[in-house]
Every structure is written in structure tokens, then in C-alpha cells.
N, C-alpha and C positions, 0 to 999 in steps of 0.2 A: 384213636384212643377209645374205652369203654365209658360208657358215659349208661347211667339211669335213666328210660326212656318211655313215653306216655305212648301207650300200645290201646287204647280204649277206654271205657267206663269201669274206670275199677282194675284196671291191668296196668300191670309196669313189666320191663324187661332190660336186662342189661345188655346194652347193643354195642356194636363197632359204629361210633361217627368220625367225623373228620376232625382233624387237630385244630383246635383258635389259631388264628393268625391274629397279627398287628393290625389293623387296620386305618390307625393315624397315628401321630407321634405322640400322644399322650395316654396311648392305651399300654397294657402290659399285660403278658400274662404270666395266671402266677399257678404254680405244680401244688392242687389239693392235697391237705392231709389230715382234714378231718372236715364234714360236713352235715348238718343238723337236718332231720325232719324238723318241720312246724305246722301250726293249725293252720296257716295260709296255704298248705299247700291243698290241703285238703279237697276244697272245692273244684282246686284241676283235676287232681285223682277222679273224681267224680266226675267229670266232665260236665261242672254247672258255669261252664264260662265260655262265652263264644270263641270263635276263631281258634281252638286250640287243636294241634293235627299231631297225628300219630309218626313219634319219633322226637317231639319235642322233647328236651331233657330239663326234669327237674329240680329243685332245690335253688336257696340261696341264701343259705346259712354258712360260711365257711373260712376257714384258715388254711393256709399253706404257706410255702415259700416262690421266690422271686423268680423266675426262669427267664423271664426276657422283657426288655422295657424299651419302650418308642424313644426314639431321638429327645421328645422335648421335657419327659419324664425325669423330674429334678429328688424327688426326696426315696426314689427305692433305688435298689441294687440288685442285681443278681445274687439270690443265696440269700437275702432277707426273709425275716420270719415277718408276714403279717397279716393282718385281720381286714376281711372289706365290707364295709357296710352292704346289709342288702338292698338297701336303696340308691340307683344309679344317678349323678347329681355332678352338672356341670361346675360348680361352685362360685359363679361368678353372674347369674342373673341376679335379678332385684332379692325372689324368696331366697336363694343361695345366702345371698348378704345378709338376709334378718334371723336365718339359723333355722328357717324353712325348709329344708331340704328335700321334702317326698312333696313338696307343691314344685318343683323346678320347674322351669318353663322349655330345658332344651332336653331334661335327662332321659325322656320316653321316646322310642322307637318310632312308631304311631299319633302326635299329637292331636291330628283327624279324627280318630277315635275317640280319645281320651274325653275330647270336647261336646262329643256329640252326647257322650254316656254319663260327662258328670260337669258338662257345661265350662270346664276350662283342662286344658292340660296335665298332667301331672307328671310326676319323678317314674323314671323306669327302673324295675327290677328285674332280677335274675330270677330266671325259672318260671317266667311265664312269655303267654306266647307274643310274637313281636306284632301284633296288631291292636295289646292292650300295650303297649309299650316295655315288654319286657325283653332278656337278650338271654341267651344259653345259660342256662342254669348250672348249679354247683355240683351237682350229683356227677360228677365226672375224674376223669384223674387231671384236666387242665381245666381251666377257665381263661377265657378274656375279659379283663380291667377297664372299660373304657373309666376317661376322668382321674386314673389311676394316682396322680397326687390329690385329688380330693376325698377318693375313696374306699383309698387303702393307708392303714395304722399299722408302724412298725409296735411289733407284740415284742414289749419286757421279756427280759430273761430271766427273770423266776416264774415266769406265766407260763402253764405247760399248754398246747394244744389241747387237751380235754377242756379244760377253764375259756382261753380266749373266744373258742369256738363261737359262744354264744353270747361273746361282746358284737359278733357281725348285726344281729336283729333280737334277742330274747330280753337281753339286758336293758338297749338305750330306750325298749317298747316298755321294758317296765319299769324306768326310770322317768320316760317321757309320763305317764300314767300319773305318776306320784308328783311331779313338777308342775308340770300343768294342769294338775288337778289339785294345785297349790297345796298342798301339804303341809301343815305346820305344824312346829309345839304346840303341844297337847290334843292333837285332833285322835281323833277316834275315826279309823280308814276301813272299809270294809270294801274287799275283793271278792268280785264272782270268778272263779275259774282259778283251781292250784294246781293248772300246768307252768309249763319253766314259765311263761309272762307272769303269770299272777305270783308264783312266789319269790318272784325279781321285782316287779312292784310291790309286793310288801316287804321285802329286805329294802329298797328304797324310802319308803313311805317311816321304815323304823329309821335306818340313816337320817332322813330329814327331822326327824324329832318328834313324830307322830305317839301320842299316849298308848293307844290300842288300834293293833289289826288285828281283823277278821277276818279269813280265808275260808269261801263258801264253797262245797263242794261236795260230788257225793261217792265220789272212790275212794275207800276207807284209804287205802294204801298211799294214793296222794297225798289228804287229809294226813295223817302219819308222818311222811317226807316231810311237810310244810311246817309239823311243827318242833320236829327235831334241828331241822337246819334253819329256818326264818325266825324262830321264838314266837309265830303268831296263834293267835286264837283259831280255832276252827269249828266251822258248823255243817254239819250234812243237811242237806237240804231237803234227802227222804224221810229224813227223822226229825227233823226242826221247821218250827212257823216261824222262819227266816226273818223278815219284817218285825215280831211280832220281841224275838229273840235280840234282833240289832236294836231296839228299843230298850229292853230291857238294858242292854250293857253299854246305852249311852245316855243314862239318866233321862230317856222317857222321849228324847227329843227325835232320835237317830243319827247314822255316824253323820260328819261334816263331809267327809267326801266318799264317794262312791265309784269304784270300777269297777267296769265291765271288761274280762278279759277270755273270753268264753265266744262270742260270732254270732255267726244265723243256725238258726235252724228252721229246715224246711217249713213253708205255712203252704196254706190249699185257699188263701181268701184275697189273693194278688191277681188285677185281672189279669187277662192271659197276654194282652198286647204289652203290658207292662214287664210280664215274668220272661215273655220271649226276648224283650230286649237285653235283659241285663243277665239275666241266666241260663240264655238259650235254648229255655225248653218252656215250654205250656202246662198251663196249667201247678204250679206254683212258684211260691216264693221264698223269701227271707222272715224269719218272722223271731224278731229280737226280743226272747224270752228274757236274757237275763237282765235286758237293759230296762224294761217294763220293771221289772221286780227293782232296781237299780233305782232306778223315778220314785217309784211310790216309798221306800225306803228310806232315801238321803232325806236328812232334816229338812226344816225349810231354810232357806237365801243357801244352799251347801250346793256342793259340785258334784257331778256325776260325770266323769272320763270314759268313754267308750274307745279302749286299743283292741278288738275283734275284729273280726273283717269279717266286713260286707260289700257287697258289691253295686248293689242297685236300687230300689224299691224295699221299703218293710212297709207293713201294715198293722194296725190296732199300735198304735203307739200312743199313746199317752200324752199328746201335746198338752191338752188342758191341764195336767199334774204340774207338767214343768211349767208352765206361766203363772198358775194359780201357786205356786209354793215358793215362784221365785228364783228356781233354780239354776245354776249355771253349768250349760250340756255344753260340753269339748268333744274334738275327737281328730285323729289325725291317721295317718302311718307314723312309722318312725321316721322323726328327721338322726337318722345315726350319726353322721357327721358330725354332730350340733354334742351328744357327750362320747363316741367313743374314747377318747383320750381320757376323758376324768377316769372313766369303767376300768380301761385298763392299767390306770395308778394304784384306783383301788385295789382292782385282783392282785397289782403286785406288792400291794403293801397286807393282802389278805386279809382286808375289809370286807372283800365281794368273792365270796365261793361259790362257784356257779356248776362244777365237775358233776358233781349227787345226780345231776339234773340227767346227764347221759344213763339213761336205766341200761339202753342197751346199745354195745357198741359192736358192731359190725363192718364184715367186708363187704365193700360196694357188688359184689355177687351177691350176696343175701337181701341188697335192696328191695325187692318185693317182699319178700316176708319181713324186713324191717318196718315198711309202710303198712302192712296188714294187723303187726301189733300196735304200732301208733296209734291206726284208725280205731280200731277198738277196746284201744286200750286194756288191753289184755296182758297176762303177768307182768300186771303192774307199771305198764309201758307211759313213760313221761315224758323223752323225748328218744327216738334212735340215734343213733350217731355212726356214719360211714366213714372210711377206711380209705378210697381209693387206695393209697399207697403208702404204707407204712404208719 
């Protein structure tokens, strides 16, 4: 099969791999028909992640239908339409049961690693490489399911493939965001970052009864999308005292809850034994700008949600703000399991319009220069969206 493939620091290529097999009775595979770039993928693009080798296939954003299912495989069919979490998740340890799902204790390829790098295990994902615990990514014309009744959701029939797409990982991240960063009537929400998470967490954060959001960011064009399709406020960041601003439009105090949905960006002040562990190169680091801005911004006893990815070390963080203010800092992966179902009620009751989101949709040939507009965000690019097969 043709599958999207990590050829170096900044290169992809569409190659000839091998076909997914079954390889237990609860795995399935299911024939891709639309799959999302993300900002997680970013960092492999980049090759800031150890162990990742050339030919790995990326993505794990994705919808298709059913092509084949292991013997013990009770809730798909062949020729079913459905959506699969991007987080890999046995559904039946302890986190499994508490609606944990990206803490799993069995769903990572690697759990040796996992441990070493962030002191316990965690959930596997698709599209990264199988030493941090991930399995053959979506960029492909098949995928293999393991868990496959846990982590795969038959997609409504009013729900087109453009929309479910990005009930797999964009939506329950920006759902998860606005949930567990408690969100209530009347709160006043401010968002860093109007890619698909941030303007899924603030269409969430408005669902849950939120007074005012705020969608920070500094590509007019995003900014624009977020507020045609979300109803929310927007600030550019090159042109606004951010802080200064989210103050003003919460009565002095700032918003009650805060997200970061935005990641790392490179810093130079991570020692280098630290930066080689978790980023696999020397000489720098992670260095979480908007979550700094995020801290000193949220009111005081208010919540600050961090859904970005990071991988390892940050530095200059602001610990003394969050203790001295009171604040309560979350942060997870997405447990998707935990709302795909509700997400995809809503999309079918058209409460949740997520399509806008696809700027660009593409055949899985054009995968590299799909990923070269994502990364730079260029005409206008918010998320790409592949093709494999129809």
C-alpha cells in the first residue's frame, strides 16, 4: 500500500509499505478515507524526538471504513463507517476505567521507555515511532486497529467524512481543554492558539455556558475563521498587550480559565544532558511561551489547561505565579474514548461543525507539500486533510 513516510529532518515522501495484518483477535483493519495533519505531528516532522527512523509512516488523525476484523472484535463489521481515537487504549486497566485513557497502562508499544522519559507508562499513538509507544500511523491507504472495540466509533449517517475526521483527536482535545478546565456559566475562557484545537475548545467552552471567549492569535486569517464559525472574541498578539487586554474584558480581574493550545517552541537555556534526553539533540529545548503568558494572565484561585504537546523538559516557567495566585495547572493528551460518542451526536445533530477546519484537502500524493503548508502556515493553512482513497 502507499503510505506517507518520515525520510529525514523536514522531508516526507510517499512510499510503497507493507499491508497491516491482524495481529490478535481484537485488532481490525480499517481502509482510510480521510486523514488530518496536527501540531503533534510536527515535532517528528522535525525530527525533535528520539528513536524515530526513516520510513516511519505518519499521521493519526483519521476516518474510514471497516475492511477486516479479528475473531474477538464484537461492535464493527465489515463496510462500517468509523472514527478511531488517536490514542491507543486497551480499555480495561485501572486509567481505562476512570475515563483516562492516554495514561493506559498496556496501550504503548514501549512501556520501558515511556517510564524512563516521564516516570510511568502511557497510552500509544498512531504515527509515532514504536519506541515512544506508537504503532503505524494514518497517512496511509490502511491502518491497523489494535483495541479496536475500544477505539473505534461507528460515524452517524448525517456525519460526512470531512466533519467526523476530526472527532478522531482535534475535537475530544478541545473538548477535554474546556471540561477539565472546568468551564462554567459565566466564565470568561481565553484561548491561546486558533488552530482546529483551540477553535474546538472554544466552541466547547461556548456549549458549556462560558459568558466570553477569547481566541489569541496572530494569523489574521485564522483570527477571521474563529470568529465566523466559533462566535468568539479575538486578539492578535502582534498588536495587543494580551494580559493587559484579557483584563480589561474581565472586569479587571482576568479570564477564569485559561488554555494553552499552541506547544513548545524551541528555547537555547535547557541543559544539554536534559535536551538530549527528551529531544534528541543538544543544545536546546522546549520553552512554553504561551503557557508563561497563560499563568500570569488567568485570574487568581482560576484554571490554566495546557492540550499542546510537549515532550520533555521546559524551562523559565513560572512556578512561583502558579502557587503564589493559587492557580490550578491541568494537562493531559486526549482521553478520546472518554467523549468521542457525545462529539459525534453533536456533529450529527449539527451542534459541532468541525469541516471549515479542512483548509486544505488533498491526495495522499501531495502529502509533502500538504505538510509544508500546515508547517508554515501558509495560504492560510489550518489543517490539511488526505485523501488516500476516495
Amino acid at each position: 500500500m502507499r503510505a506517507l513516510c518520515w525520510e529525514g529532518v523536514d522531508s516526507l515522501a510517499v512510499r510503497q509499505v507493507p499491508d497491516p495484518e491482524l495481529r490478535n483477535a481484537h485488532d481490525m483493519i480499517v481502509r482510510v478515507r480521510r486523514s488530518a495533519t496536527c501540531g503533534a505531528d510536527l515535532p517528528l516532522l522535525g525530527g525533535r524526538l528520539p528513536f524515530q527512523a526513516t520510513g516511519d509512516v505518519l499521521g493519526h488523525e483519521f476516518v474510514g471504513e471497516v475492511a477486516e476484523v479479528g475473531p474477538a472484535v464484537r461492535r464493527h463489521r465489515v463496510g462500517d463507517r468509523v472514527v478511531v481515537s488517536a490514542t491507543v487504549a486497551c480499555g480495561s486497566c485501572w486509567y481505562c476505567r476512570q475515563g483516562l485513557h492516554s495514561c493506559c497502562d498496556n496501550g504503548g508499544t514501549a512501556p520501558a521507555v515511556a517510564e524512563s522519559a516521564w516516570g510511568q507508562p502511557t497510552a500509544g499513538c498512531y504515527g509515532h515511532p514504536r519506541a515512544l509507544g506508537g504503532f503505524a500511523g494514518s497517512h496511509a491507504e490502511y491502518v491497523r486497529v489494535p483495541y479496536a472495540d475500544v477505539g473505534a466509533f461507528p460515524v452517524p449517517d448525517p456525519v460526512s467524512y470531512d466533519r467526523a475526521v476530526f472527532a478522531s483527536d482535534a475535537a475530544p482535545a478541545g473538548w477535554m481543554g474546556a471540561e477539565l478546565g472546568e468551564v462554567g456559566p459565566g466564565d470568561v475562557v481565553a484561548v491561546w492558539g486558533a488552530g482546529a484545537v483551540g477553535q474546538l475548545t472554544a466552541q466547547a467552552a461556548t456549549l458549556l455556558g462560558a459568558d466570553r471567549v477569547i481566541l489569541i492569535d496572530r494569523h489574521p486569517e485564522r483570527l477571521r475563521m474563529a470568529e465566523r464559525h466559533t462566535g468568539a472574541e479575538t486578539l492578535n498578539y502582534d498588536l495587543t498587550d494580551v494580559p493587559a487586554e484579557l483584563r480589561e474584558r474581565s472586569g479587571g480581574r482576568g479570564p477564569d480559565v485559561c488554555v494553552e493550545a499552541v506547544g513548545a517552541a524551541d528555547g537555547a537555556a535547557v541543559p544539554p544532558t536534559l535536551a538530549e534526553r527528551f529531544t534528541g539533540r543538544r543544545g536546546g529545548g522546549e520553552d512554553p511561551l504561551a503557557v508563561r503568558e497563560a499563568v500570569h494572565a488567568c485570574r487568581k484561585g482560576g484554571t490554566v489547561f495546557v492540550s499542546g504537546t510537549f515532550t520533555g523538559f521546559v524551562d523559565t516557567f513560572p512556578l512561583g505565579a502558579v502557587m503564589n495566585k493559587g492557580l490550578t495547572l491541568r494537562s493531559a493528551r486526549q482521553h478520546g474514548q472518554r467523549w468521542i460518542p457525545m462529539l459525534l451526536d453533536r456533529m450529527a445533530r449539527d451542534e459541532l461543525r468541525t469541516e471549515h477546519l479542512a483548509t486544505h484537502r488533498l491526495p495522499l500524493e501531495q502529502g509533502p507539500a500538504g505538510y509544508a503548508l500546515f508547517r508554515d502556515r501558509a495560504d492560510g493553512c489550518v489543517r490539511a486533510v488526505f485523501t488516500p482513497q476516495g
